[in-house]
TORKOL-732180 format. One record per residue (C-alpha): residue in three letters; z, y, x. Coordinates in steps of 0.2 Angstrom, whole numbers, plus 2048, in hexadecimal, padded with zeros to 3 digits. Each point is the difference from the previous one (the first is absolute). Example, Ala and Ser with C-alpha at 12.3 -4.5 7.8 and 13.67 -1.06 7.14 Angstrom:
2
ALA8277EA83E;SER7FD811806;
END
This chain:
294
UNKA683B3229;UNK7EF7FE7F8;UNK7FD814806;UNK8037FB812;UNK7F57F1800;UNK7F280A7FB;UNK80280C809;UNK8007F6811;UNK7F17F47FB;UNK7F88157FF;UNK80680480F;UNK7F87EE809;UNK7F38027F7;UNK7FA811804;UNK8047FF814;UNK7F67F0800;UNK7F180B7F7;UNK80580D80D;UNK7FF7F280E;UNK7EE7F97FD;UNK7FA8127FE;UNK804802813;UNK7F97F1802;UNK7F18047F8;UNK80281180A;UNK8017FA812;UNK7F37F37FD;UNK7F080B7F9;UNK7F580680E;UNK806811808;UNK7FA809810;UNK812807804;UNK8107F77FB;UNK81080B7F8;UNK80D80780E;UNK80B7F47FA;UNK7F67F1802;UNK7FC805811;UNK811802802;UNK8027EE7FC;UNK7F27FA80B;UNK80680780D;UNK8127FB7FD;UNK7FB7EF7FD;UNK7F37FD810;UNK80D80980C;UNK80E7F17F9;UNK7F27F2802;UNK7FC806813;UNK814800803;UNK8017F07F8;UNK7EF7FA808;UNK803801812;UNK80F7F4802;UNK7F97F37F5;UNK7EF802809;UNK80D7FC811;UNK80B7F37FA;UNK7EE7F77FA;UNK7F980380E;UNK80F7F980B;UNK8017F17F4;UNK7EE7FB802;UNK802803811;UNK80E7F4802;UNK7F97F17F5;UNK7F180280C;UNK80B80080F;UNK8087F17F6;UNK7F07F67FF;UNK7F8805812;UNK8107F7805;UNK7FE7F17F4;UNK7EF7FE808;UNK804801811;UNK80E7F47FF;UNK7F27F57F6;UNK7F380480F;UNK80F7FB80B;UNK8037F17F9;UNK7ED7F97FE;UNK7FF806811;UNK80D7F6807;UNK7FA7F27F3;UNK7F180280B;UNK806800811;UNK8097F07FA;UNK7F17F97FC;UNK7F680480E;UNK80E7F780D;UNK8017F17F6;UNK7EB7FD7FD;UNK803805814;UNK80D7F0803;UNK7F67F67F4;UNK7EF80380A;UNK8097FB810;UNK80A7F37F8;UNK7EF7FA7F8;UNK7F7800812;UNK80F7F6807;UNK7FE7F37F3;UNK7EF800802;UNK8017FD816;UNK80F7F47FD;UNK7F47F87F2;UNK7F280080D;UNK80B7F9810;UNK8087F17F4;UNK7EE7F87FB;UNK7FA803813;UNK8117F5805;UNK7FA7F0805;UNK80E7F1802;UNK80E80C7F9;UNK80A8017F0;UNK8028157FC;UNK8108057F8;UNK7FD8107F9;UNK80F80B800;UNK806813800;UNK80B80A80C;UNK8128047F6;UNK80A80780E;UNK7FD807812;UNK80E80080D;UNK809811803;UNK8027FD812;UNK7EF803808;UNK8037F480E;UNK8037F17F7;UNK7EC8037F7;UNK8067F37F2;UNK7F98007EE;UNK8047F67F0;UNK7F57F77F5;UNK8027FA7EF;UNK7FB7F0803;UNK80C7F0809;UNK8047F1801;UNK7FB7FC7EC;UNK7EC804804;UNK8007F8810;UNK80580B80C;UNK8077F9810;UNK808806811;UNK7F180780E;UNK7F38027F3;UNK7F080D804;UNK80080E7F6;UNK7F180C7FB;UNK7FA80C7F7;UNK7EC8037FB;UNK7FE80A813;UNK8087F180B;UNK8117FA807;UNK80F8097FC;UNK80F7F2805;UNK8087F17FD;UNK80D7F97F4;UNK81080580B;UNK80D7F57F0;UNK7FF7FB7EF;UNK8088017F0;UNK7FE7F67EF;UNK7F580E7F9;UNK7FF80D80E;UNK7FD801815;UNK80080C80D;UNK7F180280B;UNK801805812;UNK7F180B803;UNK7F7801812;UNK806812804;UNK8117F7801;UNK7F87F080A;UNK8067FF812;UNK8007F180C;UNK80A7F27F6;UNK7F28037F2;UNK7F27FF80A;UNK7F07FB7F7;UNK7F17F5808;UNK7EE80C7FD;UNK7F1801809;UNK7F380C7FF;UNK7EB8017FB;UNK7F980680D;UNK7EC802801;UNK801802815;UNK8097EF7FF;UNK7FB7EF7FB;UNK8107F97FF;UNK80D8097F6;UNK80C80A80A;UNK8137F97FB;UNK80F806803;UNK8118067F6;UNK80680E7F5;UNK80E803808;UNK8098107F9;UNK7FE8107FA;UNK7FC811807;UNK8098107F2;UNK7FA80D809;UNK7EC7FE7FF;UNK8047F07F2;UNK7F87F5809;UNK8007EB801;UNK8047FC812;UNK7F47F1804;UNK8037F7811;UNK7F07F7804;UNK8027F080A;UNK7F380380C;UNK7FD80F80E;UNK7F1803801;UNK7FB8037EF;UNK7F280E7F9;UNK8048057EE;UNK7F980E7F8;UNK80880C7F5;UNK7FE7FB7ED;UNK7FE7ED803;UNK80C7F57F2;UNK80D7FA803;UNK8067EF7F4;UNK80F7F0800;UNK7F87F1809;UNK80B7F57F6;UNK8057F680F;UNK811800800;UNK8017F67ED;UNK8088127F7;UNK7F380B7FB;UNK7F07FB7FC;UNK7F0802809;UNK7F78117FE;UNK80A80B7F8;UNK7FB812805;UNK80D80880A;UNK7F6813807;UNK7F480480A;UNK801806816;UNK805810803;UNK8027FF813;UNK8047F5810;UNK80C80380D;UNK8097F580D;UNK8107FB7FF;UNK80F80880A;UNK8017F280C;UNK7EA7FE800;UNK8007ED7FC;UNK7F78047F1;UNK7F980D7F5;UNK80A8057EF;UNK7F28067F2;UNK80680D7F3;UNK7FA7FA7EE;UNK80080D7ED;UNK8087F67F4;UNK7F37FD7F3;UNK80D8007F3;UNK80B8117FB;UNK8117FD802;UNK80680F7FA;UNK7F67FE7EF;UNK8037ED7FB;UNK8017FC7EC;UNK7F77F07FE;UNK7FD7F380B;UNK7FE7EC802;UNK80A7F4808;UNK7F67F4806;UNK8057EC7FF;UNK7F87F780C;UNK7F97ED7F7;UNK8057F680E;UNK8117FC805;UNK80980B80C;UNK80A7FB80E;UNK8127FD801;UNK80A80B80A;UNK8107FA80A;UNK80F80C802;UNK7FD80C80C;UNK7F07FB804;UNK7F380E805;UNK7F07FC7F9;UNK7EE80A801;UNK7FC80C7F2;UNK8138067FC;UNK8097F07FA;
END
């Protein structure tokens, strides 16, 4: 046994002297290398191009997808902002309006003389066109009565059609007609006296106020304003109603019928004011038709 062992720790030993000495061989500085080790050069390089090609494509296919992956992480990020963005620029958009509402509605309530303001927001419009009604968030609770004027920074827009404890609807002037007639009368520069007459309906196809003028003979011109005269105890003296468009005679020529532009939009209403007039407003009977829509 001892025989044996000797033997093999010989037979290591030489092939790892054997070993290095091929080392030693194949590392010194030749001009030309043995036919067996070019041999296993070229064995060796022709495995590693096999070898090298698909790993070249499978990395190649697997950078190419984590980019594709993080192109797609951007956009969607780019997306996002973007939309962030587009969010941001409507609502700086509604504020800037919003702000320059505040700021007219702000500028008509201290130029109201005699008059309490109620400052109040639009909640609801009527579906139905032809009823032209809104909702306020403001009733009975703040002060808000029956046949109050309601406006916003531009000018008239209604009147408080009926009240609730903490809302009202308001009956614009695109949905006046005869029974809500309101008493006005206009500047005129031609004209010493101002010019009266009554708003009288509304005209949806131009969108014009249709304002019956109590006198014939009348010469208005186009852009002169139109306010409330405050004469029929309602609405309150001066509140801006629009401005003459043009001035026809009537069907039957016993008049002449003046077409007013709103000063107020109708269509884009948010904030407005009802206004409470200081003094005592007259009673109404049942069934009584009274001046200004009561």
């Amino acid at each position: 046994m001892a025989f044996f062992r000797r033997k093999r720790l010989f037979i290591i030993l030489v092939g790892f002297i054997i070993l290095v000495g091929l080392i030693g061989f194949s590392l010194r500085d030749r001009e030309e290398l043995s036919t067996f080790e070019q041999f296993l050069h070229d064995t060796v390089g022709w495995f590693q191009s096999i070898v090298n090609v698909p790993v070249e494509f499978t990395t190649t296919v697997i950078g190419n997808i984590d980019d594709i992956k993080n192109v797609y992480q951007e956009n969607q990020v780019l997306k996002s902002r973007l939309n962030e963005y587009k969010n941001l620029v409507y609502e700086v958009q509604e504020l800037r309006r919003d702000n320059e509402e505040l700021r007219s509605i702000i500028g008509k309530t201290e130029s109201i003389n005699d008059m309490q303001p109620i400052q109040a927001s639009v909640i609801a419009r009527s579906p139905e066109q032809w009823f032209e009604q809104v909702k306020i968030n403001r009733g009975e609770q703040h002060g808000v009565k029956k046949n109050m004027a309601v406006i916003t920074g531009e000018g008239m827009i209604g009147k408080v059609l009926n009240t609730s404890q903490f809302s009202s609807t308001v009956l614009l002037l695109s949905g006046f007609d005869r029974s809500n007639r309101i008493s006005v009368y206009v500047n005129s520069e031609k004209i010493n006296d101002n010019v009266s007459g009554f708003i009288v309906g509304y005209e949806e196809k131009e969108e014009n106020l249709l304002l019956e003028l109590n006198e014939y003979d009348t010469e208005l011109k186009k852009g002169e304003l139109v306010v409330s005269s405050g004469l029929g105890g309602v609405f309150p003296k001066g509140l801006e109603i629009g401005t003459i468009k043009e001035i026809v005679p009537d069907k039957y020529g016993l008049t002449q019928v003046a077409y007013v532009k709103p000063s107020a939009d109708f269509e884009k209403l948010n904030h407005v004011i009802v206004v409470k007039r200081m003094a005592q407003q007259p009673e109404q009977t049942e069934g009584q038709t009274v001046e200004e829509g009561e």
